[in-house]
mmCIF file of the N, C-alpha and C atoms, coordinates in Angstrom:
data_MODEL
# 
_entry.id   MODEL 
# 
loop_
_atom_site.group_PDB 
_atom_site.id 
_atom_site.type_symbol 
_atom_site.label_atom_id 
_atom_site.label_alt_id 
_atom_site.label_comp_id 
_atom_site.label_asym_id 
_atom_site.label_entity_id 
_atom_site.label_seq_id 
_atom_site.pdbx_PDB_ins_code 
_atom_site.Cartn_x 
_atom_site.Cartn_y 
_atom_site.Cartn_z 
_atom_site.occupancy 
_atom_site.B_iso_or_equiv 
_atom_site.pdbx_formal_charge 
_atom_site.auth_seq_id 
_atom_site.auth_comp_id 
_atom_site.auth_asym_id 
_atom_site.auth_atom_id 
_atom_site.pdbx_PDB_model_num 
ATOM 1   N N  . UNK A 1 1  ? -5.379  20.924 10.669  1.00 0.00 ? 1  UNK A N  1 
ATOM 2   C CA . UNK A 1 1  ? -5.133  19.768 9.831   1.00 0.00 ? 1  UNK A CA 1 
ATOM 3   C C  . UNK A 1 1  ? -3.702  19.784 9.302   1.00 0.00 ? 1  UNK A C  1 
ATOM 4   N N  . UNK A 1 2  ? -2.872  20.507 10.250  1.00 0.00 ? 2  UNK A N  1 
ATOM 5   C CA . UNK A 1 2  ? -1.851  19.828 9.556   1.00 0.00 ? 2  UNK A CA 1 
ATOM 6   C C  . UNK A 1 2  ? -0.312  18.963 9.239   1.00 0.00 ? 2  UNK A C  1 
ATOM 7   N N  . UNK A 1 3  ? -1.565  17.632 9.528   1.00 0.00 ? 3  UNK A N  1 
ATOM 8   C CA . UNK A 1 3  ? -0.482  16.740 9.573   1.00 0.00 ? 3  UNK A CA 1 
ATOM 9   C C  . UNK A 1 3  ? -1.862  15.863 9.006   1.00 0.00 ? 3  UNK A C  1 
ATOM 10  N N  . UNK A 1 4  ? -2.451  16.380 7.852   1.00 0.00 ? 4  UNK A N  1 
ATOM 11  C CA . UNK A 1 4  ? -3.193  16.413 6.869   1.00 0.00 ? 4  UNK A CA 1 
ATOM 12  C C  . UNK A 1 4  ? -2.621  14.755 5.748   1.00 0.00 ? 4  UNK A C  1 
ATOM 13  N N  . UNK A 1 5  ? -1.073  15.790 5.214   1.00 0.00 ? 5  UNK A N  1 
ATOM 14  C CA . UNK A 1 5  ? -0.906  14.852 4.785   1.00 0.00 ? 5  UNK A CA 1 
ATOM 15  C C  . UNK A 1 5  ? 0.714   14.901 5.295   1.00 0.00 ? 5  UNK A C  1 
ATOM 16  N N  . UNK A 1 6  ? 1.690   13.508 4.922   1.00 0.00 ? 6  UNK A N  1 
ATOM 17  C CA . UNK A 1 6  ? 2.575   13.479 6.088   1.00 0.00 ? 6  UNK A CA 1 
ATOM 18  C C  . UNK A 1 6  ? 3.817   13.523 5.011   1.00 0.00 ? 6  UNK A C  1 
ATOM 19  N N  . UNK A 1 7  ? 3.683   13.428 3.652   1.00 0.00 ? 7  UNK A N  1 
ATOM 20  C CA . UNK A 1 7  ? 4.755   13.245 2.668   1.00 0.00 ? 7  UNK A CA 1 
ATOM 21  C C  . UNK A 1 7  ? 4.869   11.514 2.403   1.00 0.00 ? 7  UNK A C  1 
ATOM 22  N N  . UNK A 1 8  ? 4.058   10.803 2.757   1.00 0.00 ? 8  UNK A N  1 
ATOM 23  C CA . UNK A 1 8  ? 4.510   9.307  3.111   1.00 0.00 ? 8  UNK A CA 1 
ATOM 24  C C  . UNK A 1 8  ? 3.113   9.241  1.539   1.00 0.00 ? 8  UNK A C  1 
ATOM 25  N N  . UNK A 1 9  ? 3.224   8.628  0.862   1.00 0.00 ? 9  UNK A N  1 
ATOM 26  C CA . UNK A 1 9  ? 2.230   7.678  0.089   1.00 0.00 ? 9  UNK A CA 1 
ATOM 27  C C  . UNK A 1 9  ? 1.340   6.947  0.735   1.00 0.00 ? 9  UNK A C  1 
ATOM 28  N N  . UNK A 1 10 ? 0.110   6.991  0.157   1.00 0.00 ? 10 UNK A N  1 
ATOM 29  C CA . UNK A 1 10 ? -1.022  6.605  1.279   1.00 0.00 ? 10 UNK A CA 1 
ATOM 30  C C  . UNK A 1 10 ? -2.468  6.932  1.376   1.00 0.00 ? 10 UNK A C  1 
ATOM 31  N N  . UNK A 1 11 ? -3.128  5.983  1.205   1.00 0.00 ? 11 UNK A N  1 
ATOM 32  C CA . UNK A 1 11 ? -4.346  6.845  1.630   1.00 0.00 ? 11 UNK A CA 1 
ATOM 33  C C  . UNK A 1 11 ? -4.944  7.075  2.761   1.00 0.00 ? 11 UNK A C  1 
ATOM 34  N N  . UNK A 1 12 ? -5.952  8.072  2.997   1.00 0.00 ? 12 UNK A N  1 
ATOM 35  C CA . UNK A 1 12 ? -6.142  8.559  3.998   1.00 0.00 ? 12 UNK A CA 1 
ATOM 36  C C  . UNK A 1 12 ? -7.709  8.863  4.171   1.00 0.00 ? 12 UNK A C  1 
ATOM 37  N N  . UNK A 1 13 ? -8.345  8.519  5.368   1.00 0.00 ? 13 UNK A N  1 
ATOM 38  C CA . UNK A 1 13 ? -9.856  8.317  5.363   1.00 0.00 ? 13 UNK A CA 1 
ATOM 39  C C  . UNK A 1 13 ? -10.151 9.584  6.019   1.00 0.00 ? 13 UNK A C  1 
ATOM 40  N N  . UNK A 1 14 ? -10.526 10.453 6.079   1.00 0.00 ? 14 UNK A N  1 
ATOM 41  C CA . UNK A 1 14 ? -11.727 12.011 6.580   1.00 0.00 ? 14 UNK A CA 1 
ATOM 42  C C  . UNK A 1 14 ? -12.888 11.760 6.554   1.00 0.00 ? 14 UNK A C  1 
ATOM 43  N N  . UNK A 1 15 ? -13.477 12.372 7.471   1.00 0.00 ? 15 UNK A N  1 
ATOM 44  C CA . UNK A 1 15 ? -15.201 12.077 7.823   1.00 0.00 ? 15 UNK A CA 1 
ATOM 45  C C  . UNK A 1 15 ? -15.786 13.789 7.471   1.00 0.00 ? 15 UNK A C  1 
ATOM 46  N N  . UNK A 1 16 ? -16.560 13.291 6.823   1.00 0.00 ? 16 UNK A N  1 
ATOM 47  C CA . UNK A 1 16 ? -17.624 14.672 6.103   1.00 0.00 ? 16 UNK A CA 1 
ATOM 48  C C  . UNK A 1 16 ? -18.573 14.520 6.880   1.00 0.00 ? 16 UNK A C  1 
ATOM 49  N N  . UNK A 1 17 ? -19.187 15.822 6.582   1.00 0.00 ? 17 UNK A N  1 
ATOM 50  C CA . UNK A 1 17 ? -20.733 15.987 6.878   1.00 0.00 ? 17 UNK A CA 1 
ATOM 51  C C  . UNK A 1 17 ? -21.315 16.620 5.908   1.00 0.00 ? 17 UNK A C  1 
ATOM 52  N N  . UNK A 1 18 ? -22.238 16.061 5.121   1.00 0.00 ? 18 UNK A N  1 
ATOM 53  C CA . UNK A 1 18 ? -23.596 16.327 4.321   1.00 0.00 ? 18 UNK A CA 1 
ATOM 54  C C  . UNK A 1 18 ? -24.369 17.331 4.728   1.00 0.00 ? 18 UNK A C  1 
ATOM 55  N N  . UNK A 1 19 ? -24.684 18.557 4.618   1.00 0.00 ? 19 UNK A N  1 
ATOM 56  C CA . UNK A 1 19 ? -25.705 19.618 5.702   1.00 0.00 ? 19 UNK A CA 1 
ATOM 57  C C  . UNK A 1 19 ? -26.974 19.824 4.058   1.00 0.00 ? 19 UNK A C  1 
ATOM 58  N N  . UNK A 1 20 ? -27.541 19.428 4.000   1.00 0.00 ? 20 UNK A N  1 
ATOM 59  C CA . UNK A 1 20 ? -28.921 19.909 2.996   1.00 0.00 ? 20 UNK A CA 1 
ATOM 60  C C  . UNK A 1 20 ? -28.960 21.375 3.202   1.00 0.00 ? 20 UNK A C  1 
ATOM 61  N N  . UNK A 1 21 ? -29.515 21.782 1.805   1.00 0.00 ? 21 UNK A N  1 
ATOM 62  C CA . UNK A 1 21 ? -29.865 23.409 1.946   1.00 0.00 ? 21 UNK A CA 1 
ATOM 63  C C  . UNK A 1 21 ? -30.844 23.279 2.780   1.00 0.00 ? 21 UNK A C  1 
ATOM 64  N N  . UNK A 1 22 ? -32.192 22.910 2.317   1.00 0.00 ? 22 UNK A N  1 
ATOM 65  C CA . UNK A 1 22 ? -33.354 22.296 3.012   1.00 0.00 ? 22 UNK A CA 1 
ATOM 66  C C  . UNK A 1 22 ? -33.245 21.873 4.559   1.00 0.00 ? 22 UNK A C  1 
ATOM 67  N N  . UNK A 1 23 ? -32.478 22.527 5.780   1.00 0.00 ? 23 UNK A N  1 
ATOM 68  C CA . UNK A 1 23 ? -32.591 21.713 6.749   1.00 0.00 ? 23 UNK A CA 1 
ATOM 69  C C  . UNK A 1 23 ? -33.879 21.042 7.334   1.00 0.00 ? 23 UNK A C  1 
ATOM 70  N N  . UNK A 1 24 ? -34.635 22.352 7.022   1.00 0.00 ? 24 UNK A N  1 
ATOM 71  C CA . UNK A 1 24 ? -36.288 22.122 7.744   1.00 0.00 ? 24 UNK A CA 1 
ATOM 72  C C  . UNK A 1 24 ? -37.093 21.020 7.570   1.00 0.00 ? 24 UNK A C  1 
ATOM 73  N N  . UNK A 1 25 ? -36.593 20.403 5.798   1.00 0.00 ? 25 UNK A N  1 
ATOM 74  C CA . UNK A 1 25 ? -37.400 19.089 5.633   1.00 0.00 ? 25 UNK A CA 1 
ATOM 75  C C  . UNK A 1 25 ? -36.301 17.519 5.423   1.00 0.00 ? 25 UNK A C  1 
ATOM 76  N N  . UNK A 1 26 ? -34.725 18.373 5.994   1.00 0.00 ? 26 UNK A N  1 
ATOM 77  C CA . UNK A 1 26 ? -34.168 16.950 6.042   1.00 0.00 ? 26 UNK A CA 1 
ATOM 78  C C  . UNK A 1 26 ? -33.296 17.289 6.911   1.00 0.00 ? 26 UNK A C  1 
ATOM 79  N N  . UNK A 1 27 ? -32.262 16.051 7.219   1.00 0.00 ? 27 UNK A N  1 
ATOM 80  C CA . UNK A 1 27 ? -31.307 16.167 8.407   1.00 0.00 ? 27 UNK A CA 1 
ATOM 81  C C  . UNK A 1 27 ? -29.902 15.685 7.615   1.00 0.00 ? 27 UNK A C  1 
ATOM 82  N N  . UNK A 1 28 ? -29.009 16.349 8.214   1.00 0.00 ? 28 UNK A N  1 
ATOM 83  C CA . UNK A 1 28 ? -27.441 16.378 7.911   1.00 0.00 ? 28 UNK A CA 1 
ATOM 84  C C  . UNK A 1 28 ? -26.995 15.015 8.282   1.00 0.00 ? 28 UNK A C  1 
ATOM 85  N N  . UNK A 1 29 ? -26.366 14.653 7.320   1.00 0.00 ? 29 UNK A N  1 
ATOM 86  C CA . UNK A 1 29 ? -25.655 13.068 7.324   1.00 0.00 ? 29 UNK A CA 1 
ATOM 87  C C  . UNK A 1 29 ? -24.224 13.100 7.979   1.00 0.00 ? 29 UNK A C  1 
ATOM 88  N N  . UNK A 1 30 ? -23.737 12.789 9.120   1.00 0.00 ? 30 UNK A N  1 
ATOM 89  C CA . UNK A 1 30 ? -22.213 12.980 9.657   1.00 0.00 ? 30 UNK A CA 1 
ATOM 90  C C  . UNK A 1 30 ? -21.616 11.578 9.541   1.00 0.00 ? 30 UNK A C  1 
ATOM 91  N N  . UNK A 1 31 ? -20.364 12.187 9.113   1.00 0.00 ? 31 UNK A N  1 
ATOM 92  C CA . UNK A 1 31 ? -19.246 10.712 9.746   1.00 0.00 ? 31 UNK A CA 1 
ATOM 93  C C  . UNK A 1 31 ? -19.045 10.268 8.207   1.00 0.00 ? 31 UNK A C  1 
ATOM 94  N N  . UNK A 1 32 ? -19.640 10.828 7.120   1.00 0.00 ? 32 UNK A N  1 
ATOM 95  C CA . UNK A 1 32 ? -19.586 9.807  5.787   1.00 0.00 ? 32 UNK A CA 1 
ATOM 96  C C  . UNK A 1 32 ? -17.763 10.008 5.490   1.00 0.00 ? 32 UNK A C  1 
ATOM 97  N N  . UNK A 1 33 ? -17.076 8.574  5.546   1.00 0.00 ? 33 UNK A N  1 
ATOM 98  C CA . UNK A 1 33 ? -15.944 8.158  5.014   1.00 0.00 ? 33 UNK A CA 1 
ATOM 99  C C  . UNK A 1 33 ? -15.814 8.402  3.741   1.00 0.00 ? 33 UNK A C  1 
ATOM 100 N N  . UNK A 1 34 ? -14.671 9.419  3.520   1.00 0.00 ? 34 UNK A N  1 
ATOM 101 C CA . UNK A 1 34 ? -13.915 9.863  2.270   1.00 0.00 ? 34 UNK A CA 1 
ATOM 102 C C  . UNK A 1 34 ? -12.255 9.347  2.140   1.00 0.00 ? 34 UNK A C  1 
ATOM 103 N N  . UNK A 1 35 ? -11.914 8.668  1.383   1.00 0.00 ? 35 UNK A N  1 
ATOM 104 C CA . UNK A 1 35 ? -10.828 8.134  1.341   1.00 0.00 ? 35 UNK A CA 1 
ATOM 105 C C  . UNK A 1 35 ? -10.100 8.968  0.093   1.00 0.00 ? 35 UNK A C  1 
ATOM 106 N N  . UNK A 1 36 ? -8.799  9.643  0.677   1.00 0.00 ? 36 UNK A N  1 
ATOM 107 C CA . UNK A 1 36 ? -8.180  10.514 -0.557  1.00 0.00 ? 36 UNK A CA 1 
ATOM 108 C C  . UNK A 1 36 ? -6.909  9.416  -0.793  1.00 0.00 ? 36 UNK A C  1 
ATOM 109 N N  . UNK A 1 37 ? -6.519  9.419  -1.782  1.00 0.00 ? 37 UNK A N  1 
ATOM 110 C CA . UNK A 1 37 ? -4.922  9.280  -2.078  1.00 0.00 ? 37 UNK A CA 1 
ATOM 111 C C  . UNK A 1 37 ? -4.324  10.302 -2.081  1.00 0.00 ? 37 UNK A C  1 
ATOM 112 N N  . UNK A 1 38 ? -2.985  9.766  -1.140  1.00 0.00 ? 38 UNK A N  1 
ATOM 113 C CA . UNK A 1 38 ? -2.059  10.655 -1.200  1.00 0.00 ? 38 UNK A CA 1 
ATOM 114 C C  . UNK A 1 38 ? -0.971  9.940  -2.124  1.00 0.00 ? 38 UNK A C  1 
ATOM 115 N N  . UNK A 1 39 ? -0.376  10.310 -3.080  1.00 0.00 ? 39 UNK A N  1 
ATOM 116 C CA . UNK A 1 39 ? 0.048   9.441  -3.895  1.00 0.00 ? 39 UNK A CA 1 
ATOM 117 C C  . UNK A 1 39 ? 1.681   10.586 -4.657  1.00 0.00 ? 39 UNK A C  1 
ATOM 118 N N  . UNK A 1 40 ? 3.093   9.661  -4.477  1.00 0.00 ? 40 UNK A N  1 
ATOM 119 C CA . UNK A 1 40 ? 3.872   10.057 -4.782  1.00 0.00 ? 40 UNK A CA 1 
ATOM 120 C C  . UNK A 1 40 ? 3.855   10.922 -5.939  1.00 0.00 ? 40 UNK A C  1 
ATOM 121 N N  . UNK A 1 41 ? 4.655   11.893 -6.092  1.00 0.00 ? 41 UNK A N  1 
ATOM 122 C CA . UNK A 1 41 ? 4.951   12.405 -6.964  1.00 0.00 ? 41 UNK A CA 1 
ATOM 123 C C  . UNK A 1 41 ? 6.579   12.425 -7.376  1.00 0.00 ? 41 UNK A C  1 
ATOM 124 N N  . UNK A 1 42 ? 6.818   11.730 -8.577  1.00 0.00 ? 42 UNK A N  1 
ATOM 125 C CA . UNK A 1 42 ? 8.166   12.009 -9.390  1.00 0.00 ? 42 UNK A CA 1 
ATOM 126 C C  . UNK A 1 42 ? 9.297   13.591 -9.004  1.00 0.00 ? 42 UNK A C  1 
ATOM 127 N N  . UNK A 1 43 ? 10.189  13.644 -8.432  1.00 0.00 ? 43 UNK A N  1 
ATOM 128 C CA . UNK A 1 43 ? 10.503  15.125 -8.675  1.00 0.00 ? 43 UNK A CA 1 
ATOM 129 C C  . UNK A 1 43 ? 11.294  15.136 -9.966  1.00 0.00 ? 43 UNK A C  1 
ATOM 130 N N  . UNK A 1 44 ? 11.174  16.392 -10.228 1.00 0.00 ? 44 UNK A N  1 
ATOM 131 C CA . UNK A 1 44 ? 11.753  16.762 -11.622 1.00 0.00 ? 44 UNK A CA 1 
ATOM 132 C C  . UNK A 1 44 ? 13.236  17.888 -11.313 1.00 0.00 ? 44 UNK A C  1 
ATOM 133 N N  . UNK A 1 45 ? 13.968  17.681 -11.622 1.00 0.00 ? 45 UNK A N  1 
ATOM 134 C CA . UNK A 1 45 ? 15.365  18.246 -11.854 1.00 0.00 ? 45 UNK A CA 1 
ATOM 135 C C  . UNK A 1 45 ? 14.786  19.883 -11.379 1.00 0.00 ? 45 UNK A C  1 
ATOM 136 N N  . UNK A 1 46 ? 13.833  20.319 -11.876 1.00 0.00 ? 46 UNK A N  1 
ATOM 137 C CA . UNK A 1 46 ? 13.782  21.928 -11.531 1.00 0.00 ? 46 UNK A CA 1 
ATOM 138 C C  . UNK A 1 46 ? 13.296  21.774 -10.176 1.00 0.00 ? 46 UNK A C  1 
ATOM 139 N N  . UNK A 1 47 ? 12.270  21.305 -9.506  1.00 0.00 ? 47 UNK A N  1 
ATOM 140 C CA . UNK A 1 47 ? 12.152  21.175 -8.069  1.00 0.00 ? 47 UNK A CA 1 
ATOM 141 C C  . UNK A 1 47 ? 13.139  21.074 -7.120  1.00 0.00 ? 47 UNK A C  1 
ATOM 142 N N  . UNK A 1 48 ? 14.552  20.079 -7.615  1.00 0.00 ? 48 UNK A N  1 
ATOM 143 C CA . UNK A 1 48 ? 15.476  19.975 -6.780  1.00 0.00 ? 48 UNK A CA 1 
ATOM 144 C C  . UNK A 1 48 ? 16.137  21.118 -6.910  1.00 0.00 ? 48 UNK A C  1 
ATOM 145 N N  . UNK A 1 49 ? 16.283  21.783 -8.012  1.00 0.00 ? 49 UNK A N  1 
ATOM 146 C CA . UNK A 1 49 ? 17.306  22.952 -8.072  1.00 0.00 ? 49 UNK A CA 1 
ATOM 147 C C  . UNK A 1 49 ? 16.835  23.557 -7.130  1.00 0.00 ? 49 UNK A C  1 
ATOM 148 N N  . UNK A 1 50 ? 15.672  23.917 -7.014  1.00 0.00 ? 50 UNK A N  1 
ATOM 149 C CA . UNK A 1 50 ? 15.093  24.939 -6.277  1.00 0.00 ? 50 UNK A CA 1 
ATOM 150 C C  . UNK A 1 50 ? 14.939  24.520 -4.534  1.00 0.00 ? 50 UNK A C  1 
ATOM 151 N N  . UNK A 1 51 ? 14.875  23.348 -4.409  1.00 0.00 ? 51 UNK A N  1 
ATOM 152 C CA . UNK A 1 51 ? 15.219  22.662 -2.877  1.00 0.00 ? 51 UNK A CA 1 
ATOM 153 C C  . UNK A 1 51 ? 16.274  22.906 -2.189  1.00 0.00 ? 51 UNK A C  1 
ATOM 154 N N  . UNK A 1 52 ? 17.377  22.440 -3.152  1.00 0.00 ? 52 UNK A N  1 
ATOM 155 C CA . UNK A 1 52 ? 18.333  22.377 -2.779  1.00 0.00 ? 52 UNK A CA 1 
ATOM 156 C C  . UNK A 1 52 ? 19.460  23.911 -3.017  1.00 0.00 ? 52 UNK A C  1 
ATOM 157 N N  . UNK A 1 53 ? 18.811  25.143 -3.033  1.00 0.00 ? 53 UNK A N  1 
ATOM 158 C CA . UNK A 1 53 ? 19.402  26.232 -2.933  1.00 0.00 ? 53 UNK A CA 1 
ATOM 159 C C  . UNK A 1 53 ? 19.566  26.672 -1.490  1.00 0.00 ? 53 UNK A C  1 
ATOM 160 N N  . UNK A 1 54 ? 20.743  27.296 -1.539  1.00 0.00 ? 54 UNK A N  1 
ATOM 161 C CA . UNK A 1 54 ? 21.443  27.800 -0.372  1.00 0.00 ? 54 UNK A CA 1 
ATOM 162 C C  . UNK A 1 54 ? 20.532  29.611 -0.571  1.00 0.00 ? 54 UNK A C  1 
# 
């Protein structure tokens, strides 16, 4: 996964699977759509210091 997330703002849909403790008296749900935000973050003056070191 990784190109998971890409640095771009955005959301992003992943497919789960549900597995019950209980398998014996139920069945695992696949494919359920999870939508994350990927969502900018501000940088702050100490992040760049630290980026931008030689």
């Amino acid at each position: 996964m990784s190109d998971m997330f890409s640095g771009t703002p955005g959301n992003r849909v992943f497919y789960v699977v549900s597995t019950p403790t209980d398998t014996a008296n139920y069945d695992a749900v696949r494919d359920i759509p999870v939508t994350v935000e990927d969502a900018a973050l501000p940088a702050t003056p100490f992040c760049n210091a630290l980026r931008n070191r030689a």
